[in-house]
TIKEMI-321934 format. One line per 5 residues: number of its first residue (from 1); their letters; for each residue x, y, z of C-alpha. Coordinates in steps of 0.5 Angstrom, whole numbers, always signed. Layout:
NUM = a = X,Y,Z; ...
***
This chain:
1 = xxxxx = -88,-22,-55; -84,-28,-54; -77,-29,-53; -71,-34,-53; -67,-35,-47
6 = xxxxx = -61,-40,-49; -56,-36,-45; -52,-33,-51; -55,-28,-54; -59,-26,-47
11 = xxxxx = -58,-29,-42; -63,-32,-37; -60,-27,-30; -61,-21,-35; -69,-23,-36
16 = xxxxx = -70,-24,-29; -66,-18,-27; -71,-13,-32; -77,-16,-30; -75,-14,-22
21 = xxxxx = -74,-7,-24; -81,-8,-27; -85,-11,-23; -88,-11,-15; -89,-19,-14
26 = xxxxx = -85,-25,-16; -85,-32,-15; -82,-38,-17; -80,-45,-17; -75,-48,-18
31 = xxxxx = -71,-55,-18; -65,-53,-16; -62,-47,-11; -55,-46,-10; -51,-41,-7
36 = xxxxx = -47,-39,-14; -55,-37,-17; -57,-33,-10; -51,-30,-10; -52,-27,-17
41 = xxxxx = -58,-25,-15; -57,-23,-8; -56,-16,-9; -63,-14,-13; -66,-18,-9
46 = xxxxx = -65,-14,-3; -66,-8,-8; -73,-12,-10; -75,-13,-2; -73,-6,+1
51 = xxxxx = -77,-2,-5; -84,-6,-2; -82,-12,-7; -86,-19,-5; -83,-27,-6
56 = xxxxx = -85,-33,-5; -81,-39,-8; -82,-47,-8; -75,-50,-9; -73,-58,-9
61 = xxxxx = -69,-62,-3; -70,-69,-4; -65,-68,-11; -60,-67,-5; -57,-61,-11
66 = xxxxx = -61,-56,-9; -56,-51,-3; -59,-51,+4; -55,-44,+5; -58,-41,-1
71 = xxxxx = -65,-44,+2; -64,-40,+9; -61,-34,+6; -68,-33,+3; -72,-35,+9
76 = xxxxx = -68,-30,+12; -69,-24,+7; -72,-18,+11; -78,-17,+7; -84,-19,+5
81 = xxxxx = -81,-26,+3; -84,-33,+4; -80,-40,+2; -82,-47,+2; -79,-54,+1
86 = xxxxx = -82,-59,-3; -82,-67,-1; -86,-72,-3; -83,-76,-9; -82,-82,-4
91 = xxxxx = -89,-84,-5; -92,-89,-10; -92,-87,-17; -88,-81,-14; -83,-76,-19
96 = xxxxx = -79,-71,-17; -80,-64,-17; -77,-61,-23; -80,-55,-25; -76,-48,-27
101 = xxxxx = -81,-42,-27; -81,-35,-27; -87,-31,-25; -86,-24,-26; -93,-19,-23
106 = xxxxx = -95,-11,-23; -102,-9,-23; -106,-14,-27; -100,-16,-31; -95,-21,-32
111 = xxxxx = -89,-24,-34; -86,-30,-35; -80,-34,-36; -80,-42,-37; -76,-46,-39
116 = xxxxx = -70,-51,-37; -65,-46,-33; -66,-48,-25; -63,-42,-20; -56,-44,-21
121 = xxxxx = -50,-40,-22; -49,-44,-30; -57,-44,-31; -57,-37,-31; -51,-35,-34
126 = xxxxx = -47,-40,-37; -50,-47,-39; -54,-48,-45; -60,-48,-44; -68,-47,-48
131 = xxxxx = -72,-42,-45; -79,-38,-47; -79,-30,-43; -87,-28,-44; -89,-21,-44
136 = xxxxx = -97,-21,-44; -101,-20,-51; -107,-23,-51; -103,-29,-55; -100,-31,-48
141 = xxxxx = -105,-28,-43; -108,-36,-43; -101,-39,-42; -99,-33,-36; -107,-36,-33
146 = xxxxx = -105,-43,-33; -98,-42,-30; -101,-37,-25; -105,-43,-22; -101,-48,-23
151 = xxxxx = -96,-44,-18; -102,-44,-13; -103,-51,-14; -96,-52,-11; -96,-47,-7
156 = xxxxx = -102,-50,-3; -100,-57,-3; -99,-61,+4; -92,-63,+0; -89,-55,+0
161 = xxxxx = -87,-54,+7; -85,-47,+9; -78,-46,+11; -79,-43,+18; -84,-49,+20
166 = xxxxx = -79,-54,+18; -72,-52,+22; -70,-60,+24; -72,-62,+17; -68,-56,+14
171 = xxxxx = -62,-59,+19; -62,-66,+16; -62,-64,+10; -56,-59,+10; -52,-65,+13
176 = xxxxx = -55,-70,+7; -53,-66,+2; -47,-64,+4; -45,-71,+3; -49,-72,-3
181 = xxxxx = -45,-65,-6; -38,-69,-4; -40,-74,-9; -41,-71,-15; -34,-66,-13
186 = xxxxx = -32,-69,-20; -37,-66,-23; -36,-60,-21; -33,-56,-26; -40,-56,-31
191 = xxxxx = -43,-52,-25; -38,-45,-25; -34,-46,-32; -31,-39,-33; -31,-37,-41
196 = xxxxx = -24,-35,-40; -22,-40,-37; -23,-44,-42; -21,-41,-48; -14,-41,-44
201 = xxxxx = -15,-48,-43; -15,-48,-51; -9,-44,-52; -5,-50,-48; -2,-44,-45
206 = xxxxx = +2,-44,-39; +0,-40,-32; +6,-36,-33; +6,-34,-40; -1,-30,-39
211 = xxxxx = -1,-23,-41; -4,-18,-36; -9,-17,-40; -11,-25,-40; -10,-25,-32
216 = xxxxx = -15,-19,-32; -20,-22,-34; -19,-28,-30; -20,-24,-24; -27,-21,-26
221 = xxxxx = -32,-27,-23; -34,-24,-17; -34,-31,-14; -26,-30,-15; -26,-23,-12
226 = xxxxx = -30,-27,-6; -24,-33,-6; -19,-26,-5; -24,-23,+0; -23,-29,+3
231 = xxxxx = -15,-29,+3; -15,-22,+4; -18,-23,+11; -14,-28,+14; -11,-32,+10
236 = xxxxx = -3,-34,+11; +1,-37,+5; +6,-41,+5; +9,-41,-2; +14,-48,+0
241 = xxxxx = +9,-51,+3; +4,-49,-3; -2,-48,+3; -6,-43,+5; -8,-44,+12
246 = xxxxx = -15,-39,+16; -16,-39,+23; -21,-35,+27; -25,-34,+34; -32,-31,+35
251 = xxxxx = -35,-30,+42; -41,-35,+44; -45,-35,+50; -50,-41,+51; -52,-46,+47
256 = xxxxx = -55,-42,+41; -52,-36,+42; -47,-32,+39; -45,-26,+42; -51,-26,+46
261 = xxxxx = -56,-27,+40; -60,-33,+38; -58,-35,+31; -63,-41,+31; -57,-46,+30
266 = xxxxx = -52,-50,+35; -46,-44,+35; -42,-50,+34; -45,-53,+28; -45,-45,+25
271 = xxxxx = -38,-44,+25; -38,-51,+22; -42,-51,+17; -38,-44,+16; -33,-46,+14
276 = xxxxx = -35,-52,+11; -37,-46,+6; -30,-43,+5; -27,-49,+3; -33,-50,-2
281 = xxxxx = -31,-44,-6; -24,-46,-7; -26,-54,-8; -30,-50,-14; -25,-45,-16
286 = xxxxx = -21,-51,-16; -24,-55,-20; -23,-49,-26; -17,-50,-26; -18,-59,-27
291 = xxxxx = -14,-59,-20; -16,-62,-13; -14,-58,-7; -15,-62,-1; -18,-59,+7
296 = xxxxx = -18,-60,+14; -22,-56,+18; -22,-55,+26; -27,-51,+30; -27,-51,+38
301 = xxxxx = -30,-49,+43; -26,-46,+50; -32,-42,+55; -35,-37,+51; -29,-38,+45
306 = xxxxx = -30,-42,+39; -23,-42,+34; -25,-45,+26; -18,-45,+23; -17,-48,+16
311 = xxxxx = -12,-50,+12; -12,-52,+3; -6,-55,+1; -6,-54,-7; -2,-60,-11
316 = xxxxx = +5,-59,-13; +6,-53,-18; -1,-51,-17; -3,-47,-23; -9,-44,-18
321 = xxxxx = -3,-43,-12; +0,-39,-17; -7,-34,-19; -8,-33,-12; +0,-31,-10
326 = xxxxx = +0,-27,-17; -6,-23,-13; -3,-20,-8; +5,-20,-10; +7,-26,-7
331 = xxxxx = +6,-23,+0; +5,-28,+5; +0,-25,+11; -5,-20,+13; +1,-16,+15
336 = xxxxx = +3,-16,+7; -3,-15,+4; -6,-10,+0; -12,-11,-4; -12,-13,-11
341 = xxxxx = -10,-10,-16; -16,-13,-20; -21,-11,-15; -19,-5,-14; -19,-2,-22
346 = xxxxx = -26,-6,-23; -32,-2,-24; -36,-7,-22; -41,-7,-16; -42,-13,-16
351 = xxxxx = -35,-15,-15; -33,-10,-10; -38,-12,-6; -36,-20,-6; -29,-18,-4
356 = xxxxx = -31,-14,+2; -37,-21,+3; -30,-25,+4; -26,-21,+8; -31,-20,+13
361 = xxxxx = -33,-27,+13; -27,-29,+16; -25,-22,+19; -31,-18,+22; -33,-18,+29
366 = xxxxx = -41,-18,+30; -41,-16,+38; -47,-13,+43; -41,-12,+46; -42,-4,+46
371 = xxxxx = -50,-3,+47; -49,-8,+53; -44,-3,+56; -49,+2,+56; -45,+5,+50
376 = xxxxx = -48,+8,+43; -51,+3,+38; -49,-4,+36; -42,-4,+31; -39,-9,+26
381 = xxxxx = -32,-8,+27; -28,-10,+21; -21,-13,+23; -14,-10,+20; -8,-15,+22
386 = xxxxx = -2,-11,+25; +0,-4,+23; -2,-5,+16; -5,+2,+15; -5,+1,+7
391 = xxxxx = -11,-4,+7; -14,+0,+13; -14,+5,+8; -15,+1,+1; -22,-4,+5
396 = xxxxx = -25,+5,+7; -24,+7,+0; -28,+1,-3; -33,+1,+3; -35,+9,+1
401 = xxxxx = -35,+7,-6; -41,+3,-4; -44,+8,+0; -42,+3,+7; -41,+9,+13
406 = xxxxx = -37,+8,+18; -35,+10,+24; -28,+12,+27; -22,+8,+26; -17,+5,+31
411 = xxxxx = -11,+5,+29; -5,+3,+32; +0,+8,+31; +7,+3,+32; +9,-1,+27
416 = xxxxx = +10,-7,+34; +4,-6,+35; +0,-13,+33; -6,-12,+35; -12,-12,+29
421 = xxxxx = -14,-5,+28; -21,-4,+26; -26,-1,+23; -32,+2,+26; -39,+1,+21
426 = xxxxx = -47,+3,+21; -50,-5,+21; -55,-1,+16; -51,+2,+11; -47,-6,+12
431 = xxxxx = -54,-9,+10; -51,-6,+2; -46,-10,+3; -48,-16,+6; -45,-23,+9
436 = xxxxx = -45,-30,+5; -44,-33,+12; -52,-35,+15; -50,-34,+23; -46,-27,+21
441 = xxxxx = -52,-25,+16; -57,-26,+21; -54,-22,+27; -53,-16,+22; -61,-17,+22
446 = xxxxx = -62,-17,+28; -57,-11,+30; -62,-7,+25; -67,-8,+29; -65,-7,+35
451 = xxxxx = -62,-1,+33; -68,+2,+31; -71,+1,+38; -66,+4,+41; -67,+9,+36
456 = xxxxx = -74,+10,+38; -73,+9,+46; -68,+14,+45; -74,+19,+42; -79,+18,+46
461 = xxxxx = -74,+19,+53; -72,+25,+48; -80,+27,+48; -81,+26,+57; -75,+31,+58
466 = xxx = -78,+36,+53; -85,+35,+55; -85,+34,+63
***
């Protein structure tokens, strides 16, 4: 069976997603990797590696285009997934790597898609694009043949270098690519056009004279809900000012450390390149709205101390300083807010989980702290501002709606009280949710598998008592 792929009547995740459910191995190459296409594709991918599911995946880094966040957080899957980067245009008579495949295997069988959509949020969804998904008849089976061996062609070839071999050309490109993305910011609206948004721009209606209905359907990307997520946690609006300013700490210990374990990066420079993420979101979301935002970021380090704080300031009668207002009622901090309204009646999944990935991201704190003092197992503790019991409450029942347990809950009982509350949750159960900062998503890794010695120590010291 052979079918188009163009975006419109199906789309090119939809294909992808079925051949997951369907199949135990899948590789892929592709041209360009960014965060919006992993971030479609994250949750059945984890889904894809914890039922035993296998990857591997060759991905461009000399375009500059492809996201060196998205790169590592394949690299970093638990699982059975290998990833490679490949480099070798610059020599004679060289081009650029360009191919965009999809293999799809169970048993003896295979699946493909091939075509002209990268692994980007517009080449899934979006862009008009021209590719061929082929099941295996005996028409195709010749063609599923080549392209297998082609892959392994590539797979094999001294340019295909693996990611965890690579640390310090990985890091290069990550501050090149920055700087070639910064670029092409003009363009960046091809990359993540909402549909909605264009027919608004259309209409030629103006931000107040929306209906509700309209405004729903704004807020039903999960990249907006992640913005609001993001907002939600530590975000403080100043509506004279039109600004909406971050700032927060994680504890560090030495020099690629934080809270105790390694995440292979300068502490710093995590934090940095962290950041650098959230101002990305809302430099894309801008772009929607044909506005340029401007930032300033801010990290430093003071003894086991590092303090990030952000601050977005949106042009004059801002039509996405608005959106974001609209969300949370025109409140004005953490002490204010509950979660929208948007999020809270959607039926998505995916979008539940892309808002608790954005607060999170700002507002969770991963820390050894309790297992180094001999109490239970390692936490995440997610970070309620003041007194705000409302959103205590709101941010529970969305994490049980995602099957996320969690452990007990601190509460401050007076409304003088300004310390954060926190909930208490099983890193496990968290891994459904996940982070889209890599630092944070590596510790939750880590977390996972010391509590599983813990585990196993503890049933073997259970074991000496029961048996001496």
């Amino acid at each position: 069976m052979i079918t188009l792929v163009n975006n419109a009547e199906v789309s090119a995740n939809e294909v992808i997603l079925k051949n997951l459910l369907w199949c135990d191995h899948f590789d892929f190459a592709t041209a360009y990797l960014t965060n919006g296409g992993f971030y479609i594709l994250s949750d059945p991918i984890i889904e894809f590696v914890k039922r035993g599911g296998s990857i591997r995946m060759i991905v461009d880094i000399e375009s500059g285009y492809s996201d060196y966040n998205a790169i590592l957080e394949f690299a970093t899957l638990v699982g059975d997934c290998k990833c490679k980067i490949f480099v070798g245009s610059n020599e004679p008579n060289s081009g650029v790597f360009h191919p965009k495949f999809y293999l799809f295997y169970k048993n003896n069988e295979t699946r493909t898609v091939i075509g002209s959509s990268n692994l980007t949020r517009g080449g899934l969804l979006y862009n008009v694009e021209a590719n061929i998904a082929l099941d295996e008849t005996k028409f195709n089976k010749r063609v599923q043949f080549e392209l297998r061996q082609f892959f392994e062609t590539l797979w094999r070839s001294p340019k295909s270098l693996a990611v965890e071999d690579n640390d310090r050309l990985l890091e290069d490109y990550r501050v090149t690519s920055y700087k070639y993305k910064h670029k092409i910011k003009t363009a960046k609206h091809v990359i993540t056009q909402l549909p909605e948004i264009k027919k608004l721009k259309e209409t030629g209606k103006k931000f107040e004279q929306l209906t509700k209905q309209e405004l729903s359907h704004l807020y039903s990307d999960p990249t907006i809900a992640y913005l609001l997520g993001l907002v939600c946690g530590k975000g403080r609006i100043n509506i004279e000012k039109e600004t909406i300013s971050f700032s927060y700490f994680n504890n560090v210990g030495e020099e690629g450390l934080i809270n105790g374990l390694n995440v292979s990066l300068d502490a710093l420079e995590s934090h940095k390149y962290a950041a650098e993420n959230i101002v990305d979101v809302f430099d894309i979301v801008s772009g929607l709205f044909n506005e340029e935002i401007n930032s300033k970021i801010n990290t430093s380090r003071k003894n086991v101390r590092i303090t990030t704080t952000i601050d977005i300031s949106f042009p004059q009668k801002s039509n996405f300083f608005k959106f974001i207002l609209n969300a949370f009622n025109k409140a004005l901090n953490n002490h204010e807010y509950s979660i929208p309204t948007s999020v809270q009646n959607s039926k998505s999944n995916e979008i539940l989980r892309a808002f608790i990935r954005g607060y999170a991201d700002v507002s969770s704190l991963i820390s050894a702290g309790t297992q180094l003092f001999g109490v239970g197992k390692f936490r995440i503790y997610i970070n309620v501002y003041g007194s705000n019991i409302k959103l205590m409450n709101q941010l529970i029942f969305l994490l049980s709606k995602l099957s996320v347990k969690c452990g007990r809950h601190d509460r401050r009982k007076s409304p003088q009280d300004k310390r954060e509350m926190q909930i208490r949750v099983y890193p496990e159960s968290f891994l459904t949710v996940g982070y889209s900062v890599s630092w944070k998503k590596r510790l939750l890794y880590d977390f996972i598998r010391a509590n599983k010695e813990i585990s196993s120590k503890s049933r073997q010291n259970l074991d000496l008592d029961l048996n001496p």
